[in-house]
C-alpha positions in Angstrom: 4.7 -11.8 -29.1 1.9 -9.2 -29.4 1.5 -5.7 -28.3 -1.5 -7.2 -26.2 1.1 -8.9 -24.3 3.4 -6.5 -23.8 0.9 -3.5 -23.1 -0.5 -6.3 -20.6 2.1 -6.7 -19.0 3.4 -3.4 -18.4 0.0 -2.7 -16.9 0.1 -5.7 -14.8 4.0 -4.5 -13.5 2.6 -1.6 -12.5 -0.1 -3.0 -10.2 2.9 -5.6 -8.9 5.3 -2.7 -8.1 2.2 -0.8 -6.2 1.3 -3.6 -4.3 5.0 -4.6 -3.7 5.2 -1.0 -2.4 2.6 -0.6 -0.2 3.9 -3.9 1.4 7.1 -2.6 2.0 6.1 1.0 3.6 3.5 -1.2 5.9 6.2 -3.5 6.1 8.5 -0.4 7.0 5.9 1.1 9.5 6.2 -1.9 11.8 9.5 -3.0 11.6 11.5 0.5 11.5 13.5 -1.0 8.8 14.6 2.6 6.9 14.4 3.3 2.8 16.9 1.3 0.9 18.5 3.6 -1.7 20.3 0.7 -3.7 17.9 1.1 -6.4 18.9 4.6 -7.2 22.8 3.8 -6.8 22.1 0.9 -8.8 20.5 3.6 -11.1 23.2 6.3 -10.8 25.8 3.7 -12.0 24.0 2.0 -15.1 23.8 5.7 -16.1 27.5 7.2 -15.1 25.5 9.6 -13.2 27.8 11.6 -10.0 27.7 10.1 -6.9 25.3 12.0 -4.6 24.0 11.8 -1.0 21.1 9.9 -0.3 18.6 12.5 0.5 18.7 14.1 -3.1 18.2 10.5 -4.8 14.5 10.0 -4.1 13.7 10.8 -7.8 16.5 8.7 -8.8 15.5 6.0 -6.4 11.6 5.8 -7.5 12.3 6.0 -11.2 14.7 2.5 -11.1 12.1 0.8 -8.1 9.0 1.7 -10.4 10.6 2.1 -14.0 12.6 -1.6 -13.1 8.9 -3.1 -12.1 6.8 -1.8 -14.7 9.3 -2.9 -17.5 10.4 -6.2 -15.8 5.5 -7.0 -16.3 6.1 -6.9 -20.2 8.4 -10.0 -19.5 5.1 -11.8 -17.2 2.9 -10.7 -20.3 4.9 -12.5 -22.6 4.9 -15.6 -20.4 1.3 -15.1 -19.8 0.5 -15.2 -23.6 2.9 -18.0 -24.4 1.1 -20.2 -21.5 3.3 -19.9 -18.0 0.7 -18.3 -16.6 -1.0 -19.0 -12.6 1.0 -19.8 -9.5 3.7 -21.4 -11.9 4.1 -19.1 -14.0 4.4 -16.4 -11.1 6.6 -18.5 -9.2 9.0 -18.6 -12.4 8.7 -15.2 -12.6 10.1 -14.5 -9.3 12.8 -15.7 -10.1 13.3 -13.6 -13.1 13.0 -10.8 -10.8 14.9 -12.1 -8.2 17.8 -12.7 -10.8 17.1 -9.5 -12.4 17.6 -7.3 -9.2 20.7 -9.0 -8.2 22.4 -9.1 -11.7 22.1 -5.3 -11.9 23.0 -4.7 -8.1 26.1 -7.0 -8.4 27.5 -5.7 -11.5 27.1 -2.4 -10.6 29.3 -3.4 -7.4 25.9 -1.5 -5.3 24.6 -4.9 -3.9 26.4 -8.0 -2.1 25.1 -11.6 -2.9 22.1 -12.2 -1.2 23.6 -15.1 0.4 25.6 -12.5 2.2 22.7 -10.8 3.8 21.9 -11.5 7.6 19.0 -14.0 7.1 16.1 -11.5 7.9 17.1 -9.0 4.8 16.9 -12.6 2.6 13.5 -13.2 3.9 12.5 -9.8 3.5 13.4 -9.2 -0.1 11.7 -12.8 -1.0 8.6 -11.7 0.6 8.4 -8.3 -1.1 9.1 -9.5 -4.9 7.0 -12.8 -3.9 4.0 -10.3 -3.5 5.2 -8.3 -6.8 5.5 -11.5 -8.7 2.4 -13.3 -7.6 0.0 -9.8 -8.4 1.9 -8.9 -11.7 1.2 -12.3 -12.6 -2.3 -12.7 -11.7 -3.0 -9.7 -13.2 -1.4 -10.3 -16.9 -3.3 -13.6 -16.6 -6.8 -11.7 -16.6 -5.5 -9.0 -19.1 -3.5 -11.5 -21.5 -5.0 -14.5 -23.4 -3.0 -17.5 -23.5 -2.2 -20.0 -26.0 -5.5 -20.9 -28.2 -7.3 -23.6 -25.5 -5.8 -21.7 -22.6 -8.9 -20.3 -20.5 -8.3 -17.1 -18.4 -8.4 -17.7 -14.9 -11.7 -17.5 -13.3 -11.7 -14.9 -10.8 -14.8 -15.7 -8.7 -15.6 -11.8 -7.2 -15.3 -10.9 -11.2 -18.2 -13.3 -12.6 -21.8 -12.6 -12.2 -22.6 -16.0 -13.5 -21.2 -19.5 -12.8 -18.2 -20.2 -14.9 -18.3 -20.9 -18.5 -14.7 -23.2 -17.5 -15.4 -26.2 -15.9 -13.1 -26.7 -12.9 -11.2 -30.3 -13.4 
């Protein structure tokens, strides 16, 4: 594991959790779904922290939904550098995050199984980390090399010439 990696992956967690954001408040706009606060209850018990009303955890709530995402990249670096890297390698890593979330939420007795959630709220919450998964990991692809023979992807609206990487 390099720093390359890791640095790469935080980077590419942080473009994930804006994108995954900017889904949700569109998503949000549309559907009049309101905030969800569990990150920052989540947060408030990993730390021992009092119980408070919602409207005074936005700080708390933005520092676990952004602090959890931009940590959770390093992981998609590393699996970027050892060679999970594309749609695979996203799609594995959607389920890390999916696993993550719910481990934390369900020890912390904030969350519920996800099974238990009205069908909707599943769907929703798959969507969301889908998107945060699939751009953290096509960005750590681009900013981390892989395993020595392991091209970068090609990103077509990035080259100025045709691809040194023949497509097979």
């Amino acid at each position: 594991m390099t720093g390359n990696a890791l640095i790469g992956g935080l980077a590419a967690g942080l473009a994930g959790v804006a994108a995954m954001t900017v889904g949700e408040k569109l998503e949000q706009m549309v559907s009049g779904r309101p905030n969800s606060f569990v990150p920052a209850h989540t947060l408030e018990r990993l730390l021992g922290l009092p119980v408070q009303p919602d409207s005074e955890r936005r700080a708390l709530n933005w520092t676990m939904h952004w602090g959890q995402g931009i940590l959770l990249g390093a992981a998609r670096g590393v699996m970027a550098e050892k060679g999970f890297r594309g749609p695979i390698g996203s799609f594995l890593f959607l389920n890390l995050r999916l696993l993550n979330d719910q481990t934390l939420e369900n020890v912390t007795a904030v969350g519920s199984p996800p099974w238990t959630w009205p069908v909707d709220e599943q769907a929703l919450d798959i969507v969301h980390k889908a998107v945060y998964a699939y751009v953290t990991g096509a960005v750590a692809d681009l900013l981390v090399p892989g395993p020595p023979g392991v091209p970068r992807p090609v990103v077509p609206w990035a080259e100025r010439s045709v691809s040194r990487f023949p497509v097979r």
